[in-house]
C-alpha positions as a printed Julia matrix, in Angstrom:
583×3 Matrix{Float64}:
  61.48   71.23  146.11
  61.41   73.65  143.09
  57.92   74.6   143.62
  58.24   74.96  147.06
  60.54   77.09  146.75
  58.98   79.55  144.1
  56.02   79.55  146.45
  57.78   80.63  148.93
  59.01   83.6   146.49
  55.47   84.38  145.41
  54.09   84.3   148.88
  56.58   85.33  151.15
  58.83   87.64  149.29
  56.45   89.1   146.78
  54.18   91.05  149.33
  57.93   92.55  150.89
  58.71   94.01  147.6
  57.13   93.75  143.96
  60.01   95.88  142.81
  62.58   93.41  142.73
  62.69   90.58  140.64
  64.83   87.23  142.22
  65.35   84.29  140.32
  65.24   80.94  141.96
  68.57   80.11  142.02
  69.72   83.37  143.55
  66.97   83.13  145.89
  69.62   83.41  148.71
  71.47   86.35  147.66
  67.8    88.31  146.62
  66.81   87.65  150.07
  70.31   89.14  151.31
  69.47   92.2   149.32
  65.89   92.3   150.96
  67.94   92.5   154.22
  69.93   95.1   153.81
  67.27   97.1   152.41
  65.02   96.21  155.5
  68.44   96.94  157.92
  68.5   100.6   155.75
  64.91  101.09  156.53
  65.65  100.25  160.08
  67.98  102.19  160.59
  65.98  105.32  159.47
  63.36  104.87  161.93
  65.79  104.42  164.56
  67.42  107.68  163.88
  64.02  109.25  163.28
  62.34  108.08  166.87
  65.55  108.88  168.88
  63.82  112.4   169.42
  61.29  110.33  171.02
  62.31  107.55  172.9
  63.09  108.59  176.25
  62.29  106.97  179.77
  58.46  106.54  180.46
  57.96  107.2   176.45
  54.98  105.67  175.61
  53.72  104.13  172.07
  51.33  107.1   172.07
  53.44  109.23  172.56
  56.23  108.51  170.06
  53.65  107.73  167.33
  52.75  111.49  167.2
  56.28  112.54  167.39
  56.96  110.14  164.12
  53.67  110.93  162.3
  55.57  114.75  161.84
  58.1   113.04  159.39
  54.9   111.11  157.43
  53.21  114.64  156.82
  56.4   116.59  155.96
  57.1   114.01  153.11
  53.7   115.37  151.38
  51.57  112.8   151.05
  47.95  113.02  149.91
  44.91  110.66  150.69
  46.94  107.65  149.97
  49.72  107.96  151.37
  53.82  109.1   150.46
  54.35  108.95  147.15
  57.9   109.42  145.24
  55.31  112.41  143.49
  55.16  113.98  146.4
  58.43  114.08  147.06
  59.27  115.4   143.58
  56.87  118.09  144.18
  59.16  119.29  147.26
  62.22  118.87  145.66
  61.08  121.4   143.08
  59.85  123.71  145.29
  63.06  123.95  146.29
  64.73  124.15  143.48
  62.06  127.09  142.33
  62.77  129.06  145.65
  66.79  128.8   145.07
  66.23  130.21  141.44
  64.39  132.67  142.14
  66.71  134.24  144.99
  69.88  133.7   143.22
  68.19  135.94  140.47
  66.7   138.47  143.49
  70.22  138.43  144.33
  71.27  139.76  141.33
  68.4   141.74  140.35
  69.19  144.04  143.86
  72.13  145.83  141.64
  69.58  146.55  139.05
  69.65  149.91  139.48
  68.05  151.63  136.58
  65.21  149.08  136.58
  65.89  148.04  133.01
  66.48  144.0   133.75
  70.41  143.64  133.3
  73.25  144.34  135.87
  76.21  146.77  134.58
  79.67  147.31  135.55
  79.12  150.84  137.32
  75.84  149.33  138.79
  77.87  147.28  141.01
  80.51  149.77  141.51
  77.98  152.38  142.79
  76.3   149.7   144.89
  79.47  148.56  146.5
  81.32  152.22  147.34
  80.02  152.18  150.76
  80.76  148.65  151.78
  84.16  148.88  150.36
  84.88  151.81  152.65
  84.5   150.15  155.8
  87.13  150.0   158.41
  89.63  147.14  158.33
  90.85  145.41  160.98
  94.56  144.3   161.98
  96.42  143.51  164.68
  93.07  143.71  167.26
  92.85  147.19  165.78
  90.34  149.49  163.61
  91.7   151.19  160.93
  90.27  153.35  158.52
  91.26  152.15  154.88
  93.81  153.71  152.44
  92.63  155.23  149.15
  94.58  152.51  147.29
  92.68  149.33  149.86
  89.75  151.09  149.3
  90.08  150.89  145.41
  91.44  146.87  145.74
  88.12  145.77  148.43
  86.18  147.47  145.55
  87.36  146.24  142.61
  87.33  142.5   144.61
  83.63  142.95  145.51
  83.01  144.21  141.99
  84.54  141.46  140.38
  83.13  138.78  142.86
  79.42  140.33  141.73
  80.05  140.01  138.1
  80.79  136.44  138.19
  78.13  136.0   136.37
  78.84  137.88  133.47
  79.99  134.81  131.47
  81.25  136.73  128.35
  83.14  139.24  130.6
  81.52  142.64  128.21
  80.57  144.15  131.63
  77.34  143.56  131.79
  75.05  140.57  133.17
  72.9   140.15  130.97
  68.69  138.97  131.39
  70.1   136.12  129.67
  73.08  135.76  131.91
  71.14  136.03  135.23
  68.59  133.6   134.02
  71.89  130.98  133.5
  72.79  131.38  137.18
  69.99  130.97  138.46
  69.51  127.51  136.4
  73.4   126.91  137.13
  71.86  127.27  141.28
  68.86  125.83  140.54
  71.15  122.63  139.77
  73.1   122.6   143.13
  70.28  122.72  145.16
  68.69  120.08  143.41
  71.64  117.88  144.44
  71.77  119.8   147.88
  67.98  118.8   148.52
  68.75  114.91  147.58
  71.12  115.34  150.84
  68.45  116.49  152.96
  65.98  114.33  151.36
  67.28  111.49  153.69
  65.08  112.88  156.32
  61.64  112.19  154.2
  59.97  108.69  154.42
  61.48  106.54  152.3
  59.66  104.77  149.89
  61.4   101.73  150.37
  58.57  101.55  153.34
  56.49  100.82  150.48
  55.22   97.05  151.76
  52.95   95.91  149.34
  54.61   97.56  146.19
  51.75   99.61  144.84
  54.22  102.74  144.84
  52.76  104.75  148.05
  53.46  104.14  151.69
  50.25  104.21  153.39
  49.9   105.88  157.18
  49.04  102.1   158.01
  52.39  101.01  156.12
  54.47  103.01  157.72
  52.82  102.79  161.34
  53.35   99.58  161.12
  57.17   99.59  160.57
  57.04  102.49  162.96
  55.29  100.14  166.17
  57.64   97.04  164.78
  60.91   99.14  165.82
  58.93  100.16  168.87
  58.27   97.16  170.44
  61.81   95.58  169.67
  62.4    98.2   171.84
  60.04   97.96  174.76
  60.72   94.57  175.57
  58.32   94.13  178.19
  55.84   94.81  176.4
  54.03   96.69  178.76
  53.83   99.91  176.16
  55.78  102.47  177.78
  59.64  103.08  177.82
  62.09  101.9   180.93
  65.17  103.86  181.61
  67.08  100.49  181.08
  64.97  100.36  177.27
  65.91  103.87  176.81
  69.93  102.87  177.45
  69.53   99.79  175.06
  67.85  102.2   172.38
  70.74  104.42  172.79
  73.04  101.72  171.89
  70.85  101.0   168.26
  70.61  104.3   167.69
  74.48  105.24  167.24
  74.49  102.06  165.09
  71.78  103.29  163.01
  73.55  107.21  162.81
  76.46  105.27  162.12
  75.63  103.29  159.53
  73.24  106.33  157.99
  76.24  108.6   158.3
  78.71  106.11  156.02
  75.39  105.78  153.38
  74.74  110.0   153.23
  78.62  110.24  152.87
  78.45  107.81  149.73
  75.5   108.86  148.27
  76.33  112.68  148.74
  80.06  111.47  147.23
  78.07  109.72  144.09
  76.12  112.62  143.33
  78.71  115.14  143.43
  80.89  112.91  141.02
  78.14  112.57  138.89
  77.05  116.09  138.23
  81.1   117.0   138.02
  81.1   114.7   135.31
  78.77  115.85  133.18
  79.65  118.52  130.52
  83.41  117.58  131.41
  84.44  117.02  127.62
  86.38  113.82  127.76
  86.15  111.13  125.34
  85.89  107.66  126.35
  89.26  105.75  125.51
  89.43  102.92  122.94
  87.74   99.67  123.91
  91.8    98.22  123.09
  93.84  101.12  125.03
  94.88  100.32  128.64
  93.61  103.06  130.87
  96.43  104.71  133.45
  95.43  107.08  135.28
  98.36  108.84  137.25
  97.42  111.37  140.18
  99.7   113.52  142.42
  98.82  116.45  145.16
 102.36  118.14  143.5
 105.55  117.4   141.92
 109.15  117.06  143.49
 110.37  119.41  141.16
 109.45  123.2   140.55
 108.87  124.71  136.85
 110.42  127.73  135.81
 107.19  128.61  133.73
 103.96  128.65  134.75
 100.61  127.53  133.51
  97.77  129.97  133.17
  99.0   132.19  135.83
 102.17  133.14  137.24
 100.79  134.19  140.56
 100.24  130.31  141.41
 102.82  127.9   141.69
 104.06  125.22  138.89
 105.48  122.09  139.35
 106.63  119.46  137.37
 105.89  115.81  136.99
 107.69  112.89  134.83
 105.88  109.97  133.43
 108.21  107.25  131.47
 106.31  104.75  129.02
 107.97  101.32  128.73
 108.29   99.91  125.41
 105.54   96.88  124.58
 102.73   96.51  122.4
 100.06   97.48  124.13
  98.32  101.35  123.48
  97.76  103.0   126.08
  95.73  105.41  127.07
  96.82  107.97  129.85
  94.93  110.34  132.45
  97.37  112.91  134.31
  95.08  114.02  137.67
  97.05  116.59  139.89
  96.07  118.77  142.29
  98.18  121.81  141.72
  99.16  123.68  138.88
 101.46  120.73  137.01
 103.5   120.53  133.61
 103.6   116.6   132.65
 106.66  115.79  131.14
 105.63  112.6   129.4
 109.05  110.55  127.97
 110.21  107.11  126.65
 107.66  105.02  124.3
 105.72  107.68  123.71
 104.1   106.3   120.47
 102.78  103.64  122.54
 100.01  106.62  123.64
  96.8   106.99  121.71
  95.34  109.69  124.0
  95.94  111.77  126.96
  93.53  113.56  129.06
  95.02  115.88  131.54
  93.52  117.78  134.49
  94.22  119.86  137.22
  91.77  120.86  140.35
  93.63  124.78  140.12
  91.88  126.32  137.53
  91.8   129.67  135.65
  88.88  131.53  134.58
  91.02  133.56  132.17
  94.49  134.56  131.68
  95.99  135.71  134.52
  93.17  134.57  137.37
  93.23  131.5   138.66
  91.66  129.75  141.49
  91.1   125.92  143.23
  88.21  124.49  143.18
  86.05  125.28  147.04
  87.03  123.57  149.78
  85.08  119.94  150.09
  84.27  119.81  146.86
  81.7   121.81  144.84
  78.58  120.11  143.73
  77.87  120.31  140.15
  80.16  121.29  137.06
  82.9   124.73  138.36
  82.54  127.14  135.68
  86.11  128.68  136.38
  87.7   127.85  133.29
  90.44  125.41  131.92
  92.5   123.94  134.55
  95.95  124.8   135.27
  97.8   122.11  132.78
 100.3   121.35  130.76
 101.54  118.29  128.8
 105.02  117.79  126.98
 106.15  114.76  124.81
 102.96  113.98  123.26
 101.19  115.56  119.98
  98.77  117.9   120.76
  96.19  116.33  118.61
  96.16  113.6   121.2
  95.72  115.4   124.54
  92.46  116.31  126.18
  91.72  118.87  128.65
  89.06  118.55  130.86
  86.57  121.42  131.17
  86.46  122.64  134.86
  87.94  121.44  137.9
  86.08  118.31  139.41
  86.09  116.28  136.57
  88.78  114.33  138.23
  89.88  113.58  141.71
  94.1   113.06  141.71
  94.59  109.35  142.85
  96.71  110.26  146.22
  97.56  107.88  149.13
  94.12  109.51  150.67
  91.62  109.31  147.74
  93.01  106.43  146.76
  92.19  104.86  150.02
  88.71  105.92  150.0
  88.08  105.06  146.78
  87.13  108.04  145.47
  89.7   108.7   142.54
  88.85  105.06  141.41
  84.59  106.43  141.2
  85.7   109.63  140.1
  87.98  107.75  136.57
  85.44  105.11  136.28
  82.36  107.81  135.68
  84.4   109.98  133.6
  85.69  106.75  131.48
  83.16  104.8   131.18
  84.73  101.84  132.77
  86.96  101.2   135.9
  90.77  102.26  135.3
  92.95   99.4   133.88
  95.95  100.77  136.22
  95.25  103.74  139.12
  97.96  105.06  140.99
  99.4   108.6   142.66
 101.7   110.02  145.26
 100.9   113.43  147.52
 104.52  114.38  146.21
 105.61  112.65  143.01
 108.93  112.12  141.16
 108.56  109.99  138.19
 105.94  107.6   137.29
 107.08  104.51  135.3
 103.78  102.99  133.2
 101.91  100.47  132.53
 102.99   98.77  136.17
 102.91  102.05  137.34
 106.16  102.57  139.91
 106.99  105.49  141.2
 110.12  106.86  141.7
 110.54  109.77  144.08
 114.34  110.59  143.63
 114.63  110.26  139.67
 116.58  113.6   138.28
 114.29  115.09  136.19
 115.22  116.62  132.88
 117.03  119.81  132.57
 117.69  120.77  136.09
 118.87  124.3   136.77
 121.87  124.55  138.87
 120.81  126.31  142.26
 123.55  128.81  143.76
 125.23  127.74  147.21
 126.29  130.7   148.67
 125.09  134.22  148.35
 122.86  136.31  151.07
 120.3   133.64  149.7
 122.38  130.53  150.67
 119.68  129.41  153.2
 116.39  130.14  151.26
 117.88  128.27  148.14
 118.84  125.4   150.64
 115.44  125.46  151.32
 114.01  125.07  147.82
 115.72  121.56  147.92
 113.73  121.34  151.17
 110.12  122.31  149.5
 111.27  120.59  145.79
 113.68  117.46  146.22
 114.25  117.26  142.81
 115.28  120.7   142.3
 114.11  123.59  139.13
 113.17  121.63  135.76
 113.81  124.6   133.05
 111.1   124.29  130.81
 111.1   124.07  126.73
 108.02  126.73  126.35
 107.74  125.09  122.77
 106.92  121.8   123.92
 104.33  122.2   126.59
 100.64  121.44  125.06
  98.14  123.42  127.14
  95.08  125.04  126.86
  96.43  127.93  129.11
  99.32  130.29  128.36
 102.56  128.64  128.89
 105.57  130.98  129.98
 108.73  131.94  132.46
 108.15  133.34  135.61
 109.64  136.6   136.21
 110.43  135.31  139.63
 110.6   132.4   140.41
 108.13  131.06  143.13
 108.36  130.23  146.59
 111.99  129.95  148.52
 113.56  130.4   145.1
 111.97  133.65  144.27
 113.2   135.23  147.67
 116.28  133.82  147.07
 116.58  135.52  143.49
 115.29  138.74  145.08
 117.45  138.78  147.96
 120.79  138.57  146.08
 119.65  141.14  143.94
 118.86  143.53  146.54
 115.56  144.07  145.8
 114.53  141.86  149.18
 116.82  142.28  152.82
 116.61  139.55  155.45
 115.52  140.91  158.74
 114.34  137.98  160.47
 114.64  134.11  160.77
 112.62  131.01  162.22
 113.61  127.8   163.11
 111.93  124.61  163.56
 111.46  120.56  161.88
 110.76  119.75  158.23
 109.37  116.05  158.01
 109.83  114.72  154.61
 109.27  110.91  153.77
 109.24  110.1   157.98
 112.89  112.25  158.23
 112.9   114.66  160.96
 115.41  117.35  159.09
 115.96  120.75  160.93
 115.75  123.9   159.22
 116.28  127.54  159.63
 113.85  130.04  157.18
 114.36  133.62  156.86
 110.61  134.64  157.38
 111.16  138.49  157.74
 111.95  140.99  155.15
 112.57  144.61  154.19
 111.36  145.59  150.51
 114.13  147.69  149.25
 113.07  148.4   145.48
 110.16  147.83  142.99
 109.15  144.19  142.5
 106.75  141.07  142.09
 105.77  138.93  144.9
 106.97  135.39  144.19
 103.27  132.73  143.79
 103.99  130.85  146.76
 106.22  133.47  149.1
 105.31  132.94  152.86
 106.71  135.75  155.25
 106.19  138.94  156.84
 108.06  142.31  154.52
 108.2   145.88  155.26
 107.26  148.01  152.29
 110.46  150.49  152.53
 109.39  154.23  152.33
 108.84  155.47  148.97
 108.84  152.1   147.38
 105.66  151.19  145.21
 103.9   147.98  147.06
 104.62  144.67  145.11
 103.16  143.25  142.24
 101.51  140.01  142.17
  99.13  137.75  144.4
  99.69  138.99  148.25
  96.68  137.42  149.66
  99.23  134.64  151.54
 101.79  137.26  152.84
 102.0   140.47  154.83
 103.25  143.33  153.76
 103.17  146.59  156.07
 104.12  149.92  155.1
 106.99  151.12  157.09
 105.81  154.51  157.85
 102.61  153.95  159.73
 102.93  149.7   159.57
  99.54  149.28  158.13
  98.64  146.35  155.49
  98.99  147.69  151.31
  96.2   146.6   149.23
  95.83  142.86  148.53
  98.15  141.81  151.37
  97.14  139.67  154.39
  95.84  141.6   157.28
  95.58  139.61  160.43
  99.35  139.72  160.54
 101.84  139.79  163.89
C-alpha cells in the first residue's frame, strides 16, 4: 500500500507542483494544500475572464481577451517568469523615485541641486494668496491667513528636510525618494494581484508557458459552457455570474490579508524594540483612550492626554509589558511593579518635534512614519526598563475592533517575535489588572482633581464627567518616563478647558445644543454650550469643539484651531488656523 501510495505522489502530484514537498503520511493534508492553491488560482481566472464572459461569448473570443493579462505580466520566449515580474516591479519603483525627487527638484530654484527655506517660500507666495472659501462664499484672504496658508505649505514642502537646518539637502532628497521608492514597492505587490500568477506554473520548471496557462484558462472555460457547444448561453453567463462574486469574494478577503501582512511588516522594521526574555510573559494592553484626562500633556499640549492605570498582581512570574494606545496616553503602571523586566510603550499620535504632533494617515500608512517619537508616557517603572517605539505603526492598540480582526494579535507577534502570552484592550479604558488581564472601567484613578459644581461653567464641567468618567488624574511631572516633554497644560483640554476659561471670563456662553450621549449602551441626555464670545487674550483648549466670536480688538487665540471656528466679530470672517467651512 506504501508504494502505491508514493507512486501516486511521484506521478500524480509531482507534475501539479515540484515546489512542494509532502511526506507520505501527510499525504492528505499536502493534497488539501494543493487545493486551496488550485481554488486561489481559480479564482483568479474567474475574476480575470468576467470582462469576457458574456452571452454568445465564444472560446475565441475570451482567449484573446485573457491572453492581454499573459503579455502584461512580461514574459519572454518561454513564458511568465517571477523575473519578469521583478523587472516590472522595479520599473515601478524607478519611476516613483524619480518623481518624488522631480517633485522636489521643481523648488530648485537657483539650479544648484538642494531646496532652501526661501526657495519654497518664493515658490509658494502666489498659491498661498488665493481666495478662501466659507460659508458658500469667496473671500479674499487676510494678511495674517495669508502668512499661516504660507507658512503651512512651506512647512508641508520641507518635510523632507530631516535635520530641520532649512535646507533639503542632495542628500536629503535622494532619502525621500528611497523612503517612496519603498511604498510603492509595497503599493505595486497590491496591484501585482492582477499579473499571472506563477502558481500557474504546472510542471514546476519556474515559467508559465502560453500553453500552461491556456490550458487553465480553457479548463475554467468549459466548466463554464456546459454544453459544450463553445460559445456562451445567457443561462451560462448567469451561472458565471454566480462564481465570479465567489471568486471577487474570496480574492477580496486574500488582497485584504496580504495588503494587511505587508503593511505590518514594513511598519515593523526599524521600529527599535527588543524582543522580550524567552522567561517573561508577554502582555500587551491596548486602548483607543483613557477614562480619565491628564492635566499634563505629552509632546504637545495642543493634543489631548489621557490617562491609563495598569495594576500588576503579586506572583513569581516576570513579566514583560506592551502599553498600545491610540491617543496621546500617560500609563500609570502600579502594584508589583518589580515583577516587570521591560516595558515597551507606544502610541499611534506622534510628534515630529516638540510642540508638533500628528496621527498616523488615515488606513494606515505603508512602510515605517518618520514623524517622530510617539505621544507616550510611562510612570511606576525605571526608566532603564521602558522602550519607546520609533514611529507610529509599530503597534496596532488591541481594541474590541482590532482585536476582532486579528490584527493587534499580527501586529505584537511581528514586533515580538512570538505571539503575545496575554492580549487585551478596551476603546475606553479604566484600569487594567495583569497577568489575567481584567479590566475595570470605573476604578478611581490616582490623584483625582476635584471638579467645581457650580459656576457659569457648571454644565461644561458636568460634561467632562460625560467625555472622562473617571474624572482629571493630576500628574507627578517627576515620575512620567517619556521620550517627549512631559508638562501641565495651561488649559486644560476639551470641556474642562472651556470650563476654566469661562469662569474666568476670558470665554462667554452665547449658545447651547442639546441632544443623547451613549456611553456603555446608556442613553444619557445632555445639554453643551457650543457657542462662544472670546472676551480676552487666550489659548484654545487641544480638544475644544464649538463655534467663538473673536471680540473686537482681541488678539485671535493661541493654540491648534484647525477643529474649531473662530470668526472675527467685525466682518465674521475665519482668523488664521481656524476651521473655515463653518455655519
Amino acid at each position: 500500500m506504501t508504494a502505491i501510495i508514493a507512486a501516486f505522489v511521484k506521478t500524480v502530484v509531482g507534475p501539479l507542483s515540484q515546489k512542494r514537498t509532502c511526506l507520505i503520511g501527510f499525504l492528505a493534508t499536502c493534497l488539501g494544500v494543493l487545493a486551496t492553491q488550485a481554488s486561489a488560482d481559480n479564482d483568479w481566472i474567474v475574476a480575470r475572464m468576467s470582462g469576457s464572459i458574456r452571452a454568445q461569448a465564444t472560446w475565441d473570443q475570451v482567449r484573446s481577451q485573457m491572453l492581454i493579462a499573459f503579455f502584461q505580466s512580461n514574459p519572454d520566449e518561454r513564458g511568465v517568469s517571477a523575473q519578469g515580474i521583478e523587472d516590472l516591479r522595479k520599473i515601478s519603483v524607478a519611476q516613483r523615485r524619480s518623481q518624488a525627487v522631480a517633485q522636489i527638484l521643481i523648488y530648485d530654484l537657483d539650479g544648484d541641486g538642494s531646496v532652501t527655506t526661501d526657495e519654497v517660500t518664493a515658490a509658494m507666495k502666489p498659491r498661498a494668496r488665493q481666495m478662501i472659501h466659507a460659508n458658500g462664499v469667496q473671500l479674499e484672504p487676510t494678511p495674517q491667513q495669508v502668512r499661516t496658508q504660507l507658512d503651512k505649505l512651506v512647512s508641508d514642502l520641507l518635510k523632507p528636510d530631516t535635520d530641520h537646518d532649512g535646507v533639503i539637502s542632495a542628500a536629503e532628497i535622494q532619502q525621500e525618494g528611497a523612503r517612496q521608492a519603498a511604498q510603492a514597492s509595497i503599493s505595486w505587490q497590491q496591484s501585482a494581484t492582477q499579473l499571472v500568477p506563477m502558481t500557474l506554473d504546472a510542471n514546476g520548471d519556474g515559467v508559465v508557458s502560453l500553453a500552461e496557462y491556456e490550458a487553465a484558462v480553457r479548463e475554467q472555460f468549459d466548466l463554464t459552457d456546459q454544453d459544450r457547444d463553445g460559445r456562451i448561453s445567457a443561462s451560462e453567463a448567469m451561472e458565471f455570474g454566480k462564481r465570479l462574486n465567489e471568486a471577487r469574494q474570496a480574492t477580496q478577503r486574500a488582497r485584504e490579508a496580504e495588503t494587511r501582512k505587508q503593511r505590518l511588516e514594513a511598519a515593523v522594521a526599524g521600529c527599535n524594540v527588543p524582543n522580550p526574555p524567552r522567561d517573561a510573559r508577554l502582555v500587551v494592553v491596548g486602548a483607543r483612550e483613557g477614562r480619565a484626562l491628564s492635566n499634563a500633556w505629552v509632546g504637545s499640549q495642543d493634543r489631548v492626554t489621557s490617562v491609563v492605570t495598569v495594576e500588576v498582581t503579586p506572583g513569581p512570574e516576570p513579566l514583560y509589558l506592551a502599553l498600545v494606545s491610540d491617543g496621546a496616553t500617560i500609563w500609570d503602571v502600579i502594584g508589583a511593579t518589580e515583577r516587570v523586566v521591560g516595558v515597551v510603550a507606544h502610541a499611534d499620535t506622534a510628534a515630529e518635534k516638540a510642540g508638533d504632533a500628528g496621527r498616523s494617515p488615515a488606513g494606515g500608512a505603508i512602510g515605517p512614519q518618520p514623524r517622530g517619537k510617539p505621544l507616550v508616557g510611562v510612570m511606576g517603572i525605571p526608566r532603564d526598563k521602558i522602550r519607546f517605539t520609533a514611529y507610529t505603526g509599530c503597534l496596532i492598540p488591541p481594541t474590541e475592533t482590532t482585536l476582532k480582526d486579528g490584527s493587534a494579535q499580527e501586529a505584537a507577534t511581528l514586533l515580538f517575535g512570538r505571539p503575545a502570552d496575554e492580549i487585551g484592550g478596551k476603546h475606553s479604558a479604566g484600569t487594567f489588572s495583569v497577568p489575567g488581564l481584567r479590566h475595570s472601567p470605573d476604578r478611581p484613578v490616582r490623584n483625582t482633581i476635584q471638579l467645581p459644581k457650580e459656576g457659569l461653567g457648571e454644565l461644561l464641567w458636568r460634561n467632562v464627567l460625560g467625555d472622562y468618567p473617571l474624572g482629571i488624574a493630576q500628574i507627578d511631572l517627576g515620575s512620567v518616563v517619556s521620550a517627549l516633554p512631559v508638562k501641565n497644560y495651561s488649559v486644560l483640554p476639551g470641556s474642562a478647558g472651556l470650563a476654566t476659561l469661562v469662569d474666568a471670563g476670558d470665554l462667554r456662553i452665547t449658545g447651547m445644543s442639546r441632544g443623547v450621549r451613549i456611553n456603555f449602551g446608556d442613553y444619557q441626555p445632555y445639554t453643551q454650550p457650543d457657542k462662544f464670545r472670546i472676551t480676552r487674550k487666550l489659548r484654545m483648549p487641544a480638544g475644544a469643539s464649538g463655534s467663538f466670536v473673536l471680540a473686537d480688538q482681541v488678539p485671535p487665540p493661541e493654540g491648534d484651531l484647525s477643529s474649531v471656528c473662530v470668526s472675527s466679530e467685525s466682518d465674521k470672517k475665519p482668523v488664521g488656523g481656524s476651521r473655515t467651512n463653518c455655519n
